[in-house]
Backbone as a ProteinNet text record, in pm:
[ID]
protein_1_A
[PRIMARY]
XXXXXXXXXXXXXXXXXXXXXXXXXXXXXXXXXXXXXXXXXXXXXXXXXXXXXXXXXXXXXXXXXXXXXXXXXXXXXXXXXXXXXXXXXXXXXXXXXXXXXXXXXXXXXXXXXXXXXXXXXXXXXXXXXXXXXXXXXXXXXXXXXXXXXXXXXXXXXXXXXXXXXXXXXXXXXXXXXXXXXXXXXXXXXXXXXXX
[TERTIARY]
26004.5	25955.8	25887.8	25804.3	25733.6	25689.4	25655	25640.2	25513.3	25453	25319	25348.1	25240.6	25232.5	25094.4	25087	24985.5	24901.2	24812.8	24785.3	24623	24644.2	24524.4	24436.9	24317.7	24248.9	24195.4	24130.4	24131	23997.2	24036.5	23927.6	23788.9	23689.6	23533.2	23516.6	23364.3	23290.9	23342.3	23261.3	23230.9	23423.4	23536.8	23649.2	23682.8	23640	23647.1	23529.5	23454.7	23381.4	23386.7	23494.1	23574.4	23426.7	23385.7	23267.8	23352.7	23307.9	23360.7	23278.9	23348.3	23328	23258.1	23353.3	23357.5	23346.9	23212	23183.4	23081.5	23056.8	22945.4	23008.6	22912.2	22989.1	22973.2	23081.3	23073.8	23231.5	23125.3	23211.3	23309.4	23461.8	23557.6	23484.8	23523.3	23486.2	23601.3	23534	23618.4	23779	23793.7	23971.8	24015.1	23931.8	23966.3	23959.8	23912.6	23917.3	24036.6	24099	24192.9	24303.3	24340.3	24466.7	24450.4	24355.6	24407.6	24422.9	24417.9	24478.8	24674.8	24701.9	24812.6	24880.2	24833.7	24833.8	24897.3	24806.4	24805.7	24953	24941.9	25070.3	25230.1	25216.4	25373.2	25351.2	25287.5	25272.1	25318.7	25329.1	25349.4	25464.9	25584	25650.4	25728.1	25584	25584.7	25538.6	25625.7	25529.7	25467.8	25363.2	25250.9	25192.6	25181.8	25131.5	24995.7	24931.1	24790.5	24754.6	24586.7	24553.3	24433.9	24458.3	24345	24246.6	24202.3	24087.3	23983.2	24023.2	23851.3	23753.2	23579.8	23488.4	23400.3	23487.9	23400.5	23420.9	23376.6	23319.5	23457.7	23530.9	23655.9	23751.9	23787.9	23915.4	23875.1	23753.4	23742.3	23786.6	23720.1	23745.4	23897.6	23958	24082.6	24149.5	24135.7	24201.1	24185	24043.6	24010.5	24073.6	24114.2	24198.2	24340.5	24412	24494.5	24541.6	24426.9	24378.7	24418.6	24303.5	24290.4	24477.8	24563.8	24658.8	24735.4	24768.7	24861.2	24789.7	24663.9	24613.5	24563.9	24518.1	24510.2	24345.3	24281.6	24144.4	24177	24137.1	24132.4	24056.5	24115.5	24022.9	23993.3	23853.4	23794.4	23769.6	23848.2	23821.7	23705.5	23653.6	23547.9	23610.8	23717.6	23751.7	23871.1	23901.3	23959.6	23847.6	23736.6	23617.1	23646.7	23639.4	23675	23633	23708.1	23680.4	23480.1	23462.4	23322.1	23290	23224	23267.3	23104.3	23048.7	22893.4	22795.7	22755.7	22659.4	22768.3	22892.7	22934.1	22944.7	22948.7	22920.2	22862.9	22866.3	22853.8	22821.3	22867.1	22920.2	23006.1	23027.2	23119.1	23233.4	23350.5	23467	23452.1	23418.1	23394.1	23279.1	23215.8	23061.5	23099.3	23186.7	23209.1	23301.1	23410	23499	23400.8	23274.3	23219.6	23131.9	23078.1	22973.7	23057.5	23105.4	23204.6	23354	23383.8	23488.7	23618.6	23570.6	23645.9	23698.9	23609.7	23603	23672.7	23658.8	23687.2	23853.8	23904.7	24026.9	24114	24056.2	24058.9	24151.8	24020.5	24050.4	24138.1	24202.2	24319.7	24425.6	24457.9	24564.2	24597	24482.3	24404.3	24343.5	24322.9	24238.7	24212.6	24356.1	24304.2	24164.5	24135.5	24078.1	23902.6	23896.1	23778.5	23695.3	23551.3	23438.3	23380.9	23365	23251	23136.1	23007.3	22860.5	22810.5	22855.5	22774.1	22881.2	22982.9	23067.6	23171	23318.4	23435.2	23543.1	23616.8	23713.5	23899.9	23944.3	24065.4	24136.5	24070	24184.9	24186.7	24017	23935.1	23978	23975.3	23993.4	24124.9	24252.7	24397.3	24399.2	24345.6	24285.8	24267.4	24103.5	24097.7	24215.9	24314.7	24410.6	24490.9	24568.6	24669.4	24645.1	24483.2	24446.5	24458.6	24432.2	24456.8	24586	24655	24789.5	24859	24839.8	24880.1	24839.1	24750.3	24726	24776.8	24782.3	24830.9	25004.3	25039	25229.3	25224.3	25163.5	25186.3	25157	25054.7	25039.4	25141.9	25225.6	25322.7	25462.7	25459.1	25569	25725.1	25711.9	25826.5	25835.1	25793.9	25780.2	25687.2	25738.6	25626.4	25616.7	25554.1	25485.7	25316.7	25279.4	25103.5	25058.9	24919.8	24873.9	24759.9	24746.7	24629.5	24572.4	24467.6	24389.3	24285.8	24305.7	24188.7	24193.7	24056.5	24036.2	24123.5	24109.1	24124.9	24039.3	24019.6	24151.9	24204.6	24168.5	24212.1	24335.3	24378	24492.8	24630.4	24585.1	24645.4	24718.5	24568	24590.7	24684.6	24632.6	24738.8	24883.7	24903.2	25053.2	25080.7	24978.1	25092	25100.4	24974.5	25028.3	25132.1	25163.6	25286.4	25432.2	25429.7	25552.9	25545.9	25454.3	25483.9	25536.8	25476	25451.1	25323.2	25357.6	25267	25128.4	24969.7	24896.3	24854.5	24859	24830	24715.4	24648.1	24541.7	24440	24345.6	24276.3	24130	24167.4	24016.7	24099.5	24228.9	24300.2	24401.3	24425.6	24516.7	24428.8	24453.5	24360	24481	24468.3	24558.6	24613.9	24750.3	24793.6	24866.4	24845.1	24889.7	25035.6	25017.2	25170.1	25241.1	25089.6	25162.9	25140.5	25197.5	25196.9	25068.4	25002.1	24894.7	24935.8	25048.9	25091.7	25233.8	25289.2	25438.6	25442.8	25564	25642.3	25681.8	25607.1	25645.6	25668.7	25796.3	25900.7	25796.8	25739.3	25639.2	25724.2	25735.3	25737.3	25582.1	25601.8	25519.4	25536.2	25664.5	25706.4	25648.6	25668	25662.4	25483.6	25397.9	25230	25217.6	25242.1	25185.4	25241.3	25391	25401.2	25330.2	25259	25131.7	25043.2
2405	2325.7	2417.6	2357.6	2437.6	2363.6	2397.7	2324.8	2300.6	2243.2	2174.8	2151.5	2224.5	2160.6	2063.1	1994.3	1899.4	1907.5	1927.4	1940.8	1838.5	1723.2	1685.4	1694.8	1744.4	1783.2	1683.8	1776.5	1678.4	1556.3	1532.3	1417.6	1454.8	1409.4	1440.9	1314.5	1328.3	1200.7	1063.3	1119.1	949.5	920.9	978.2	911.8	838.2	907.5	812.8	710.7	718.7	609.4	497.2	537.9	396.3	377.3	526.6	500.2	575.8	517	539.8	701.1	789.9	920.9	918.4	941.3	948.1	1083.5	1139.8	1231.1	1338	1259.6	1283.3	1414.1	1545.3	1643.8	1679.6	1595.3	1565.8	1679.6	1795	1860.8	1865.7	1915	1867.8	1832.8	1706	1681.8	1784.9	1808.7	1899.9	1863.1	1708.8	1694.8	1706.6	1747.5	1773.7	1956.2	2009.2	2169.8	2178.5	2097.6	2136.6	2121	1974.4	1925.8	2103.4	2132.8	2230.2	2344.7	2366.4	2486.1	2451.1	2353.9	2263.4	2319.3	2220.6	2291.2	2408.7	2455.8	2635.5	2711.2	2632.9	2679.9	2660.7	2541.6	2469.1	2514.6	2611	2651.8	2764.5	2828.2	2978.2	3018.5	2982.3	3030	2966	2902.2	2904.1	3019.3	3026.6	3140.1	3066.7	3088.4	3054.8	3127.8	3098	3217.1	3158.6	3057.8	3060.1	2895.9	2919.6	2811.2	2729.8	2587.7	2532.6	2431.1	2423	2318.8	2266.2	2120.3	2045.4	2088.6	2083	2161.4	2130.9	1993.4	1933.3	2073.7	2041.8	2165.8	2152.9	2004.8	1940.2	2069.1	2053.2	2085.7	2267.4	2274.4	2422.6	2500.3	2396.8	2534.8	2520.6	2396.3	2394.2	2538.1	2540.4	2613.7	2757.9	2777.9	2911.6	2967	2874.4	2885.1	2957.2	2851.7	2847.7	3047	3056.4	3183.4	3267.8	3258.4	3376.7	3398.3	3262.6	3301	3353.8	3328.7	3362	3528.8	3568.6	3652.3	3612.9	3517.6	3481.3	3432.5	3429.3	3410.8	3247.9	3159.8	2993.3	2966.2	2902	2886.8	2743.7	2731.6	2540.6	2482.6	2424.5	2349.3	2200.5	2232.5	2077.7	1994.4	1935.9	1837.9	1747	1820.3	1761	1713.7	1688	1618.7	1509.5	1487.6	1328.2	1199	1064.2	989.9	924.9	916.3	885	738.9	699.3	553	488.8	584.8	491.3	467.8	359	238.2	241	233.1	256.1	356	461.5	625.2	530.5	648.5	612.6	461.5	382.2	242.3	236.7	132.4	110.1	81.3	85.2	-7	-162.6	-179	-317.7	-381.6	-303.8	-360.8	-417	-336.4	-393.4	-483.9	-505.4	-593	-733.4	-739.8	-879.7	-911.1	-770.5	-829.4	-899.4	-814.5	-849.3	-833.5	-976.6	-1040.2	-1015.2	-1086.6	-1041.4	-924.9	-830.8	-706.4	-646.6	-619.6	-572.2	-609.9	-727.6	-769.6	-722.9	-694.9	-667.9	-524.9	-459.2	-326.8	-278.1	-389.7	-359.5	-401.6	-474.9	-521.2	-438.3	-411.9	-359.6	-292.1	-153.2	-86.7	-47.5	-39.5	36.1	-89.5	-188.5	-322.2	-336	-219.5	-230.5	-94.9	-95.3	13	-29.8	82.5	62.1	65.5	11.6	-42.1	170.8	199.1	361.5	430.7	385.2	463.1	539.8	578.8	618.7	516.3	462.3	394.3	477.7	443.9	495	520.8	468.2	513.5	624.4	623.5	751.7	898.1	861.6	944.1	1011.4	986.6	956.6	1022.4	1021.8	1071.8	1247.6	1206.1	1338.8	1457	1422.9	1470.8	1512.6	1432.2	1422.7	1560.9	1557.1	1667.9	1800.6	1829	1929.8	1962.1	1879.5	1896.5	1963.1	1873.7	1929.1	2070.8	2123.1	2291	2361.4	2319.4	2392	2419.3	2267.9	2294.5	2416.5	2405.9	2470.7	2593.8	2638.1	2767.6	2839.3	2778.7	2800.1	2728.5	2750.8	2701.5	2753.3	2894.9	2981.2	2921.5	2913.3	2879.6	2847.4	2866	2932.8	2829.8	2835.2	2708.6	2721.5	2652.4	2648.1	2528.9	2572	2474.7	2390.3	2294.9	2212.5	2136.6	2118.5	2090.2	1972.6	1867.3	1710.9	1675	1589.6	1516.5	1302.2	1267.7	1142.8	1043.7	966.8	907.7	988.3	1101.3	1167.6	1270.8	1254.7	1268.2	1162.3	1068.1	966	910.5	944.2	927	1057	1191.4	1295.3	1236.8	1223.3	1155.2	1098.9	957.8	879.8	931.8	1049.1	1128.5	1150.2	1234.1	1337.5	1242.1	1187.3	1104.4	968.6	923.5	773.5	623	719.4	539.9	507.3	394.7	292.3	364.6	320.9	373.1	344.6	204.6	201.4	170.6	184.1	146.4	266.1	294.9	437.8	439.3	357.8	347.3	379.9	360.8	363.3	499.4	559.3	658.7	833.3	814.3	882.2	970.7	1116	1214.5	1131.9	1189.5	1111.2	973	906.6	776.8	784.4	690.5	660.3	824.5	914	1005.9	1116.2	1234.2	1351.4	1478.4	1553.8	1631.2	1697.8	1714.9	1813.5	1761.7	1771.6	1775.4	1830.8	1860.7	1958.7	1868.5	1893.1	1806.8	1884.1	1837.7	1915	1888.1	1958.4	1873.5	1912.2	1864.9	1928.6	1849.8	1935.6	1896.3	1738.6	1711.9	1553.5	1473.7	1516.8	1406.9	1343	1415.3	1417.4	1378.2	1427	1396	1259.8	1192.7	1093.7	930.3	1013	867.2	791.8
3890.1	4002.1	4103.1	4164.6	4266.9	4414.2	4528.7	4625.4	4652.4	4733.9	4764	4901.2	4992.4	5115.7	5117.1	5121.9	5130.1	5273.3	5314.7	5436.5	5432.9	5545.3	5549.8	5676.1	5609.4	5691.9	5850.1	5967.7	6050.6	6085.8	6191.5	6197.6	6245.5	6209.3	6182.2	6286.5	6319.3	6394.7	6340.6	6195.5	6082.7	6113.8	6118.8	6130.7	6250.7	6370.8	6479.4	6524.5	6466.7	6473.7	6373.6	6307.2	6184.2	6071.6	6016.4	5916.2	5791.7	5680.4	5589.2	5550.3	5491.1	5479.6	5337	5246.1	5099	5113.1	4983	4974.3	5073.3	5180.4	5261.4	5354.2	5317.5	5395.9	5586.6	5603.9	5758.7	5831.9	5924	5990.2	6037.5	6063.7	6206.8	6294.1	6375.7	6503.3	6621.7	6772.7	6839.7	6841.9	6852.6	6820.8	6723.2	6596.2	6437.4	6486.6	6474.6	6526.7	6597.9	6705.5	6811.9	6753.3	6644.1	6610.4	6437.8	6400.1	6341.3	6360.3	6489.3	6552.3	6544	6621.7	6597.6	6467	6362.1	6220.6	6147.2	6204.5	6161.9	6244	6372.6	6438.8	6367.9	6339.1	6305.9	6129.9	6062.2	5935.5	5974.6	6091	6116.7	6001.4	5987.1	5885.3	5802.5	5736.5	5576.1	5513.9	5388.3	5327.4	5201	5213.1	5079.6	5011	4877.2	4774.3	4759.4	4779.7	4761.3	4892.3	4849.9	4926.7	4858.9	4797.1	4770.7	4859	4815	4921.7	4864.3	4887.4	4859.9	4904.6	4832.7	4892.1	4995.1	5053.5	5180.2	5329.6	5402.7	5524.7	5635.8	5580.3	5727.3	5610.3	5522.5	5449.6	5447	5430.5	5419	5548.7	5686.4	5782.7	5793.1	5751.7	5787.6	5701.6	5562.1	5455.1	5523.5	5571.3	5594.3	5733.4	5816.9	5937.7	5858.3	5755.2	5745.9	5635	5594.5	5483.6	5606.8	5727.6	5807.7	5852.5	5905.6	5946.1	5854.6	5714.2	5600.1	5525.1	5579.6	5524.7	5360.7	5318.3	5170.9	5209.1	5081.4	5093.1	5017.5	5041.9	4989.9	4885.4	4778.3	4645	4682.2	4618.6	4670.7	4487.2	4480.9	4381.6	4371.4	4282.7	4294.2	4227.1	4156.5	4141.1	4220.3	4361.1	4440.2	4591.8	4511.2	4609	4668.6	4757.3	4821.5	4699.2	4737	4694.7	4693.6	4631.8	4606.2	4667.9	4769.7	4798.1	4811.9	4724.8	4663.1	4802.2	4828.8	4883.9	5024.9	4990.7	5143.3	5229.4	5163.6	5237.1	5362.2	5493.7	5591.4	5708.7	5607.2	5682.2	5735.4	5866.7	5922.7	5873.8	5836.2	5779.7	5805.5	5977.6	6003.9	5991.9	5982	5890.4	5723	5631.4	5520.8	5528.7	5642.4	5641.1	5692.9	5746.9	5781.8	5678.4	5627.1	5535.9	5369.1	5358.4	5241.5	5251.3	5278.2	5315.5	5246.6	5116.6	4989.9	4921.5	4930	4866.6	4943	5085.1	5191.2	5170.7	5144.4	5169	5056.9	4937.2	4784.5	4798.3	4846.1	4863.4	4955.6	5030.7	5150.4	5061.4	4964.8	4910.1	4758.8	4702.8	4557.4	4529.2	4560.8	4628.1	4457.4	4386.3	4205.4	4147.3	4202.3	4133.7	4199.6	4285.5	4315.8	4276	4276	4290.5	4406.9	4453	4552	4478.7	4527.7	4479.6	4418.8	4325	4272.9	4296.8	4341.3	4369	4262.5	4269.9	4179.6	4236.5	4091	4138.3	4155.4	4234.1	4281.9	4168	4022.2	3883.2	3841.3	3894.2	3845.9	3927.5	4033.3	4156.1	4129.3	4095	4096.4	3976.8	3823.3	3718.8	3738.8	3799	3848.9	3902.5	4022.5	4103.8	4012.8	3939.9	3818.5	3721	3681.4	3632	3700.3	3830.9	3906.7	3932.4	3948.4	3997.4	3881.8	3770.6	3602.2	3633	3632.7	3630.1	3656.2	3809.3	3935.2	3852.8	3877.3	3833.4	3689.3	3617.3	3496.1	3540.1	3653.5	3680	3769.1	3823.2	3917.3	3903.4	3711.3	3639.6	3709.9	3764.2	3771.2	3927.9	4027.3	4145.8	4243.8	4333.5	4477.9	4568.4	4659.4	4713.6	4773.1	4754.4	4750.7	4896.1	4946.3	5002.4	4927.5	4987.3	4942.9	5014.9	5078.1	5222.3	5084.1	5191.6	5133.1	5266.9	5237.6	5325.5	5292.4	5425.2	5423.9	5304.6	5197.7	5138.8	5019	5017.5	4909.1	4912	5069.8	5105.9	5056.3	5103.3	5033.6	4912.5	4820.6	4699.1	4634.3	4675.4	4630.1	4628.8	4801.6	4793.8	4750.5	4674.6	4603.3	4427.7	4417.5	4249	4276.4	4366.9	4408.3	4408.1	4506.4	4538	4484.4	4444.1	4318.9	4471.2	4587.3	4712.1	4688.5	4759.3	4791.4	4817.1	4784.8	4847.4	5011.5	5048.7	5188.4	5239	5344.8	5405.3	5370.7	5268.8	5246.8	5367.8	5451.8	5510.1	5658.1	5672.6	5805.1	5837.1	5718.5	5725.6	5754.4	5938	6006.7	6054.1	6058.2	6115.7	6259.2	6296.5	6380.4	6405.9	6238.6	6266.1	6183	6085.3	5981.2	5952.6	5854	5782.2	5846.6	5847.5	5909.9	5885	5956	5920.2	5788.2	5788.8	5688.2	5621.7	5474	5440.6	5309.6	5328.7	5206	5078.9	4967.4	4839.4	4682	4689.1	4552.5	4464.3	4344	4208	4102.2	3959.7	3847.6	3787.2	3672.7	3563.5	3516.1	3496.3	3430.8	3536.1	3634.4	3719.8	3774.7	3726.2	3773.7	3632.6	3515.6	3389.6	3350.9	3415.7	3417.2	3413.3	3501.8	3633.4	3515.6
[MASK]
+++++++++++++++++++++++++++++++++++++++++++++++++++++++++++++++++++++++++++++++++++++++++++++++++++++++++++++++++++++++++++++++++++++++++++++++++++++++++++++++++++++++++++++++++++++++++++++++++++

């Protein structure tokens, strides 16, 4: 078994202005920079043997904050890319919740049952993770504990590879609210290859 700190990265413009992100590489905004100073603080002593990171620009400066404090240089993996959310990339949330009523409501209840219009669906996405995670555990069969910096909803979705909850609101779960910037999660192998 090995540990996982999960750390999600902070909030960008497109998050406080309630626009859907996806893959679109959108910077920390200044209260996303400030809350990962925060971050980096209450990590002071963990000890971590490595650091991964999605290759969006929010999760990197976070990882590389988190590198500079642990002294470790951050590996960026491309298959922990944000969720792909097509035709909605930079739409409002409440723009898709008026224009499409249904879908919009679908994806609050069902989120595995929808695509976005070009987009990746959450089976796919979850797929992907499952695969990374598989690696990772097998590479850190004997121990350790590792970070791993995503952005919002692919924060999400990690957690529910990891811990087998509920997925939740993936358009609402904004640093600060339900789940925590950061938490500590036991993995084995059985348990990700399970899903």
């Amino acid at each position: 078994m090995f540990r996982i700190i999960l750390i999600r990265s902070g909030t960008t413009e497109y998050d406080e202005q309630g626009r859907i992100q996806g893959t679109l590489d959108i910077p920390l905004s200044k209260d996303g920079r400030r809350k990962t100073d925060e971050v980096i603080l209450t990590l002071s002593d963990e000890s971590i043997a490595a650091i991964y990171t999605s290759p969006c620009q929010s999760s990197k400066h976070v990882a590389k904050a988190l590198g500079d404090a642990k002294e470790l240089k951050p590996k960026t993996l491309e298959k922990l890319q944000n969720l792909d959310h097509g035709l909605w990339q930079g739409m409002l949330v409440e723009d898709v919740k008026v224009k499409q009523p249904k879908v919009y409501r679908q994806w609050q209840e069902q989120p595995e049952t929808v695509c976005p219009p070009n987009g990746e669906t959450v089976c796919a996405a979850k797929a992907r993770i499952a695969n990374v995670l598989i690696r990772l555990a097998k590479k850190y069969k004997n121990g350790g504990q590792i970070a791993i910096v995503v952005p919002e909803p692919l924060h999400s979705l990690c957690r529910h590879v990891l811990r087998r909850d509920a997925l939740g609101d993936l358009w609402h779960a904004t640093p600060g609210k339900e789940t925590p910037a950061w938490e500590r999660i036991d993995v084995t192998p059985e348990l990700i290859g399970a899903r």
